[in-house]
N, C-alpha and C positions, 0 to 999 in steps of 0.2 A: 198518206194522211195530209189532208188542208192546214194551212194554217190555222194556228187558234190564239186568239186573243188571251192570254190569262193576265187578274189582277191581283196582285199580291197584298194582303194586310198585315200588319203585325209590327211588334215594339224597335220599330226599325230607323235609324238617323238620330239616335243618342249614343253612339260611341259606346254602346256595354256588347263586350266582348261576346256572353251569352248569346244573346239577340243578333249578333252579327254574325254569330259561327254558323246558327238556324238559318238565315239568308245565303248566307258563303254557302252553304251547303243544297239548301234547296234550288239555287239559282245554279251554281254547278253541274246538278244532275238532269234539271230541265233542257236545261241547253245539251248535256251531254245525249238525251235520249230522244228531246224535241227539237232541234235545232233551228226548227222553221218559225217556233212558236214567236209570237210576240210578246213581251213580258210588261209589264208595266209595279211599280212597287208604291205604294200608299206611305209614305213614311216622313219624320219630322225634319230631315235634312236633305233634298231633295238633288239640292248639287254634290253634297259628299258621296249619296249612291250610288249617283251618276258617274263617279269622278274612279270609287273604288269597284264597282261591281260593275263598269259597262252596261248599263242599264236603264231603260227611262224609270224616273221615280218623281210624283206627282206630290204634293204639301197635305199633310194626315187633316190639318181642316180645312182644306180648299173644296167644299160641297160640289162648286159650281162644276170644275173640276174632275172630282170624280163621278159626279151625276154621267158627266159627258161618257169619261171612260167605261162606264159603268153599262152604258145604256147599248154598248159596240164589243162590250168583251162577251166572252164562251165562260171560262171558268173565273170562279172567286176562292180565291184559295186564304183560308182566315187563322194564320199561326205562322210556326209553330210558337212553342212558350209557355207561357202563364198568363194569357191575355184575361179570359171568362174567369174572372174574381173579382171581388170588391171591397179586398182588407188593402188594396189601395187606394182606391173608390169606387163610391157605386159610378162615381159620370166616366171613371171607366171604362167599368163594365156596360154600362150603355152604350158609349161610343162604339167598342167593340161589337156588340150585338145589332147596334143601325147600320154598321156599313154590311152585314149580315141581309139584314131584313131588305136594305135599299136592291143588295147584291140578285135577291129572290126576287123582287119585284121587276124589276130587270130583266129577269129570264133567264138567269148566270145558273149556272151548276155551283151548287155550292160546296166546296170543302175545307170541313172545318179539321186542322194537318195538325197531327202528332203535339197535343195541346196537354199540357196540365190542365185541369176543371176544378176550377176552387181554389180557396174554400168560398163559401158565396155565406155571407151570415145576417145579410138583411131579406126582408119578406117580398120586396118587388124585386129585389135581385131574383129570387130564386123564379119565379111568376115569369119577367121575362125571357131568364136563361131559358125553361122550360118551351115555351111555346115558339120563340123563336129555333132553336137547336132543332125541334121538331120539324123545321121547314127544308134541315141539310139535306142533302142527296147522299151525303157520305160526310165520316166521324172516326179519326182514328186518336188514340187517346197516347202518349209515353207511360204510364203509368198505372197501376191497377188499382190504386184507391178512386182513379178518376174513371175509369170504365165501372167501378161501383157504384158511384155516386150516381152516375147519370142509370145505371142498371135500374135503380130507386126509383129513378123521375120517369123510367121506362122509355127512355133514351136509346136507343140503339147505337154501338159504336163497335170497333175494333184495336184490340189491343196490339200497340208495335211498339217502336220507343223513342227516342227523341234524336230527328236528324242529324245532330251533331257527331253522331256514333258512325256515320257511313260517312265523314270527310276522310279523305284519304292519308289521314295518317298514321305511321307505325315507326315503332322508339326504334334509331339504330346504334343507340349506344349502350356497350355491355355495362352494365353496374357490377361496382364490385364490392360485396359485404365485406372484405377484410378490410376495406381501403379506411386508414384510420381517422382521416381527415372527408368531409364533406359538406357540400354545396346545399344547404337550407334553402325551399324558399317560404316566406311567409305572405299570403294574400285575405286582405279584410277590407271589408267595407262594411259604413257606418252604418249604425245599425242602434234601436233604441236600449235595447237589453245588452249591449255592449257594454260593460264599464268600464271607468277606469281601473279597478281592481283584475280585471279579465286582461288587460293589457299589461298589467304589472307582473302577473302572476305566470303571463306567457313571454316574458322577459325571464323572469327568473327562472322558469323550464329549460332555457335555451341556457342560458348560461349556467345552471349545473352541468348540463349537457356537453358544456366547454370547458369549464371545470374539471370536470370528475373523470371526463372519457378522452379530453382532446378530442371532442366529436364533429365539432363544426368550423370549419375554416370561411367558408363567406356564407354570407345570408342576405340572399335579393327577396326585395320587396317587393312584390309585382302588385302593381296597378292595372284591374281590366275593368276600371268603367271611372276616370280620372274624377269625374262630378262627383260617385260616392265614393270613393277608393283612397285618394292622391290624401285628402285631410288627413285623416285616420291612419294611416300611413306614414305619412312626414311626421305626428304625431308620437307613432311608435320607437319610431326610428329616433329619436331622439328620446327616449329613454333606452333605448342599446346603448345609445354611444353615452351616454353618463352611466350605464349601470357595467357595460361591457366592451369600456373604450378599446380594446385588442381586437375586438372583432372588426371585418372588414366587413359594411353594412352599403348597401344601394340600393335605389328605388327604380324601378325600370317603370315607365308609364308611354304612355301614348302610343301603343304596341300596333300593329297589325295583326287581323287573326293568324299568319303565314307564321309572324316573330312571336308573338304570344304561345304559338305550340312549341317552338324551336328555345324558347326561353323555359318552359317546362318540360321539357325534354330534356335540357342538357341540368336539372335539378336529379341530385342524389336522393331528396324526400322531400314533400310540399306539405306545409300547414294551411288550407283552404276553405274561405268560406263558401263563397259561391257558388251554386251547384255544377256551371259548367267548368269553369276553375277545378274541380273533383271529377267532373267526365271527364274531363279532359285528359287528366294525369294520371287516368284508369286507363283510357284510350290508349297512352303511351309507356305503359307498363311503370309508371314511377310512383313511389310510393308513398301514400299519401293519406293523412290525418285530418278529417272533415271537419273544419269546425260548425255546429249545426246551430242555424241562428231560424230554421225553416224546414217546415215537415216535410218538404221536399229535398234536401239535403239527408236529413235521418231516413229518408225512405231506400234513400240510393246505394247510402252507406250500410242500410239493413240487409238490402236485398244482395249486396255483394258479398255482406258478412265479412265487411272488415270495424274496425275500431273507429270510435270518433269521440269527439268532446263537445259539449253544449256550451255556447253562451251563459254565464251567470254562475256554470259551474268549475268555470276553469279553475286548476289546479297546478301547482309547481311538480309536484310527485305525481300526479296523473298523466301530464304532459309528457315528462321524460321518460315513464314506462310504456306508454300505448308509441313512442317514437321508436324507444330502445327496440319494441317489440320488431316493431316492422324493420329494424335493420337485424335483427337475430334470425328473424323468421322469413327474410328476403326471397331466398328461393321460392317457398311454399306460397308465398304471398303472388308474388310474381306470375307462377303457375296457376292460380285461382282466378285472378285479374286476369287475365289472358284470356282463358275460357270462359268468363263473363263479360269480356267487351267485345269477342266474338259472337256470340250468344247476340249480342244486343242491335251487336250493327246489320246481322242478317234481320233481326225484327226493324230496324230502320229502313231498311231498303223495302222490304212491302210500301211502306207509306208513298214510293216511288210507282210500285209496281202496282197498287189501284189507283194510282195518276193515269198511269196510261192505258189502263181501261176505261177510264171515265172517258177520255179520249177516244177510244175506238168506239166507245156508243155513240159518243157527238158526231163521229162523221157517219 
């Protein structure tokens, strides 16, 4: 096979762990399967990619820039994530969709990778998604309500799941449900429908929990994205230590994806918002209480059929039973998680392996 040029898109040089693990991951297996290739990455910090991922990475509005790249690459590769929505904004969702259109114009193979789609809730949102998406050569979706949606718009795509599922890693530490003491970890990020009440209320969870069971000996705060996380967080943490001065309480921030798994790894149970922050700790068999602030979160947690708690409904008696539960019912849980992150990461790896057909048509 010739070299090929490919250019990568997507929410990449903000330091959110999510968004980084889809790059760590996609950038991994290209090189692991393409080695030849040339890679190039669209993204808003351009020396930190360069710096952590060995990789050239060009400035997300440098036009002049990617016109150039643009006009010399083979494949456009547009994900993975939650790019194509606009309950962030529509400009976007635009943005997103022009380095699409510029990428066709071009003559680029376009792949639009292992994408959430939506929710889109304005009218030219939905008008451009449509007609542009129309122009990919290929569409693979993580999720089923997103192969729905675009089913609707008469979209053509492929169901697989979200890259983060095929990173190579696997828990190698045995958990032990007798152990009477255990390592919490709690991770949040701000969020509008967050209250203060939701944060008080998941204080008080925690300490009946210390209270009543001797349940928790440290509780790490992890930070995976320090812009929304670190506030909210330091935040927290300072109602523990006024409501729960005994507990031994940290914040671990400024992770790399390597430390960030190794840091949820070595967690006896995870309170999490984040959807990958929940892959994750699916990924490594640790058990884990979603707090769902995004229908992407509750979809994850549905589909796994484990427990979770919403935003705005947090509870002190809610918290501690859907916790207790998953340390009671450890084994069972452990056992279902397993076969559901296996499940996932063999749908991950398609999203590789019509990579490299796109490839053997190019040459």
């Amino acid at each position: 096979m010739n070299s090929c040029k490919i250019l990568i898109s997507g929410y990449y040089g903000f330091e959110n762990f999510g968004d980084d693990a889809i790059l760590y991951s996609i950038l991994n297996e290209i090189k692991k399967i393409f080695p030849q290739s040339d890679i190039t990455v669209i993204s808003n910090n351009p020396d930190l990619i360069k710096k952590e991922y060995n990789t050239n990475s060009i400035y997300r509005f440098d036009f002049k820039k990617i016109v150039k790249y643009l006009s010399s690459s083979d494949i456009f590769i547009s994900g993975g994530g939650s790019l194509l929505q606009d309950i962030t904004s529509l400009n976007s969702l635009c943005y997103y969709l022009t380095l699409i259109w510029l990428a066709k114009n071009f003559k680029n193979k376009i792949y639009i990778f292992a994408q959430g789609i939506g929710p889109i809730k304005t009218f030219v949102g939905k008008v451009l998604l449509t007609k542009i998406l129309k122009k990919a050569d290929l569409i693979t979706v993580r999720d089923k309500q997103s192969k729905e949606y675009l089913n609707k718009l008469k979209i053509k795509s492929i169901l697989t799941s979200d890259p983060v599922w095929n990173i190579d890693k696997n828990s190698e530490i045995l958990r032990q449900a007798a152990k009477p003491n255990k390592k919490v970890g709690v991770q949040l990020r701000e969020w509008d429908s967050l209250s203060e009440r939701d944060l008080e209320n998941l204080c008080s969870g925690l300490k009946a929990l210390l209270e009543e069971d001797n349940y928790i000996s440290d509780l790490v705060l992890l930070s995976l994205q320090d812009s929304k996380d670190l506030k909210i967080l330091q935040k927290f943490k300072k109602l523990v230590n006024n409501d729960i001065p005994e507990l031994n309480v940290k914040i671990i921030n400024d992770a790399s994806i390597d430390n960030a798994f190794d840091i949820i790894n070595s967690l006896d149970y995870f309170i999490a918002m984040r959807f990958h922050a929940v892959l994750a700790a699916m990924k490594l068999n640790v058990p884990v209480l979603p707090v769902v602030y995004d229908p992407k979160v509750k979809s994850i947690s549905e589909e796994a059929g484990i427990p979770y708690i919403e935003i705005g409904f947090i509870s002190e008696k809610d918290l501690k039973r859907k916790l207790k539960s998953l340390a009671e019912r450890q084994d069972k849980y452990i056992g279902k998680i397993y076969h559901y992150a296996k499940e996932k990461q063999d749908e991950a790896k398609q999203n590789f392996v019509l990579l490299e057909q796109m490839l053997v048509k190019k040459d």
